[in-house]
N, C-alpha and C positions, 0 to 999 in steps of 0.2 A: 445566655452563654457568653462567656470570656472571647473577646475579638482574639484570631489567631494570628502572632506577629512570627512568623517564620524569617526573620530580620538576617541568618547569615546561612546562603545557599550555597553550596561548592559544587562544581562539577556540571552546571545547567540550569535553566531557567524552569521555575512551573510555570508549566503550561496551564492556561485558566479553565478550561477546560475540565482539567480534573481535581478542580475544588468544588466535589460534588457531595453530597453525602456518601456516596459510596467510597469514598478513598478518605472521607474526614479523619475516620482515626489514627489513619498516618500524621498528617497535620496537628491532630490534637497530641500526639504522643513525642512529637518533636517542637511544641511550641515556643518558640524565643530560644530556641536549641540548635547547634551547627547540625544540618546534618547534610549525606552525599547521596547521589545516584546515579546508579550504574541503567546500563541499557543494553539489552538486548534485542538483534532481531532476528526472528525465528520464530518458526511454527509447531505451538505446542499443542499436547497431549490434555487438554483440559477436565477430559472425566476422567483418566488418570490420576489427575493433580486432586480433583476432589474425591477421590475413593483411598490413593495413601496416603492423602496429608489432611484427613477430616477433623484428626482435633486441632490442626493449624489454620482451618479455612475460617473466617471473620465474617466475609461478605462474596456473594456468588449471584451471578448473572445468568436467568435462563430466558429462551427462548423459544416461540414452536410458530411454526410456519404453515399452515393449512395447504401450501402448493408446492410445498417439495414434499419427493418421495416419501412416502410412510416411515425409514427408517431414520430419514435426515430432519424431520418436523420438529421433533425437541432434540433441543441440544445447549450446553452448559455454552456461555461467548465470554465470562469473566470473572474472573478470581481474586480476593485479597487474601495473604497470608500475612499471620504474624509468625516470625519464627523468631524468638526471644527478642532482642532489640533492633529486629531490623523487620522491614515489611515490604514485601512483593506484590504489586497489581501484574497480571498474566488478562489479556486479552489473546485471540487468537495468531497473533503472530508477531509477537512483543512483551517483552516481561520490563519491568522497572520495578528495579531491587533500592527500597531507602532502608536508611543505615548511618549510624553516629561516625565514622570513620569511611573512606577510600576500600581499602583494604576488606572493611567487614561485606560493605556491598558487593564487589566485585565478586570476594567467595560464596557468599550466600546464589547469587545469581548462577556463578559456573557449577553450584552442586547440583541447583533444581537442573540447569541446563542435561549434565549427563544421565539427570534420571527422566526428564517429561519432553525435551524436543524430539521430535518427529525429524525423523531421516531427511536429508536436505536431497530433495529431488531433481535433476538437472530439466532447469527451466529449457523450454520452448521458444522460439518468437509467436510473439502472438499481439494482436490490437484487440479492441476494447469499443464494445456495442454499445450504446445509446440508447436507451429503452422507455419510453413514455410511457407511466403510471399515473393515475390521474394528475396530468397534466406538470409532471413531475418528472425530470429527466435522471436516470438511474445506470449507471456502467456494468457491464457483465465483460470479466476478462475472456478471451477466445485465445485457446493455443492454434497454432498451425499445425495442423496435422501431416504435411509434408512442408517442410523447409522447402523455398526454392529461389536459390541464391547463384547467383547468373556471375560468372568472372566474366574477363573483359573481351576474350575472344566471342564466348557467348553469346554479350550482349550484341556485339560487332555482326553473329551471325541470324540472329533473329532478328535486331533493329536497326542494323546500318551498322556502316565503320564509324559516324562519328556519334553513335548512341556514349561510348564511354563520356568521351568529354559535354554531352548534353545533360550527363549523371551528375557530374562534378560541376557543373554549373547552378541544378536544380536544388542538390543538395547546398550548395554554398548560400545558395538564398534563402535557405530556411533557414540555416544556421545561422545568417545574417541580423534577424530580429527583428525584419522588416516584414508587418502584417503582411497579408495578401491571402489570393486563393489560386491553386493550383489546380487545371482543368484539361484532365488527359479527352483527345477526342479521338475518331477513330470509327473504321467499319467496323462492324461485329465478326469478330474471330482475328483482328490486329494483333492482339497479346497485350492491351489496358492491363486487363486481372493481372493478368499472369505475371506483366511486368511490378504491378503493385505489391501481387505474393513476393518477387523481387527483393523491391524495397524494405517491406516486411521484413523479413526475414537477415536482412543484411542491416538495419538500422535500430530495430527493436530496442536494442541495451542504451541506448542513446535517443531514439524518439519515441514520441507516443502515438499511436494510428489509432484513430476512431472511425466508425460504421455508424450515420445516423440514416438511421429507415424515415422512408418518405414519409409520415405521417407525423415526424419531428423536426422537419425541412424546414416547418415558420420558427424555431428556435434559433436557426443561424442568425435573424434580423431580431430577433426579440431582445429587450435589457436585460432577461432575466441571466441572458446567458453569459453577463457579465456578473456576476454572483457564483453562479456555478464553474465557471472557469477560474476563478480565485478560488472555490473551495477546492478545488482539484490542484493546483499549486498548494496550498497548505498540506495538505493530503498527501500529494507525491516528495515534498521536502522533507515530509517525520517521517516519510518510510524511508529514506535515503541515510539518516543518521541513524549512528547504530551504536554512540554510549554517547552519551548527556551528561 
């Protein structure tokens, strides 16, 4: 097979990642050829996209899961189109539209866009489980089911008058970039939780909160967890960009 020299990229870097066989014919069909790509991020319709555009689909991604509910087991995770000189990979909450021109990507992407995304749902605060599979640590998002977001009188009347400025102090350390561990103590029934739903809830769109259950407690001292914590920065930086 011909080495593929994609020598002049606009618009964003490949990610190596998806120099796999499933996205090859993208690559093969722009070889040593300018081409662009556009980005979107949003939660699409993917048995949709493979039932009205099945003489467009190239290559598709299925999956079935034996421990989720019977109707969620199988289910479609990924799509290539070609649609004449431009081609779209569709994951579940991400489309990348390539394309010979700026211009032809961006429309190819906003047409699938008003026929296959999913209604943009107003997010929740919510932190993020920690879950041990053989020996494998695994994130499950969690919404908060009740917001509970304390002003500054509030705080004053559940945790003292100088709780606000002990807020702004605590959060300034975080944001500071200076490691550490934060360790609320307290009687049972003080308000820990409840101040944490708090934080929660007031900090979400800006920090991450994790829940690690005790039986994943030796991962805070372990190396591994320095692998894992870099994939999760890679991870939350490509969902933060939203054209390439």
């Amino acid at each position: 097979m011909k080495q593929l020299q994609p020598d002049r990229i606009f618009g964003g870097e490949i990610n190596p990642q998806h120099l796999d066989y499933f996205s090859l014919p993208v690559y093969e069909h722009f070889n040593g050829k300018p081409f662009h790509i556009f980005k979107i991020v949003q939660q699409w319709d993917i048995p949709k996209i493979l039932t009205d555009c099945k003489s467009s689909v190239i290559r598709s991604r299925q999956s079935f899961d034996p421990s989720l509910p019977e109707r969620q087991r199988e289910r479609a995770v990924a799509v290539l189109l070609q649609l004449d000189d431009a081609f779209c990979f569709i994951e579940a909450s991400w489309l990348l539209c390539y394309a010979s021109t700026p211009e032809i990507a961006r429309k190819k992407a906003l047409q699938l866009m008003k026929r296959f995304a999913q209604p943009v749902k107003k997010e929740k605060p919510k932190f993020h489980v920690l879950s041990l599979r053989s020996d494998t640590l695994e994130i499950q998002a969690v919404e908060v089911a009740k917001p509970f977001k304390l002003g500054e009188e509030e705080l004053q009347l559940h945790y003292g008058t100088d709780a606000p400025e002990f807020e702004r102090y605590l959060t300034g350390a975080w944001d500071s970039g200076v490691a550490g561990v934060t360790i609320f103590r307290g009687s049972p029934g003080t308000g820990k939780t409840s101040y944490i739903r708090h934080l929660i809830s007031k900090l979400w769109q800006t920090h991450r909160f994790y829940y690690l259950p005790m039986n994943a407690c030796r991962y805070l001292s372990s190396p591994d967890m320095v692998e894992f914590w870099l994939r999760i920065n890679r991870i939350t930086r490509s969902r933060d960009v939203e054209a390439c």
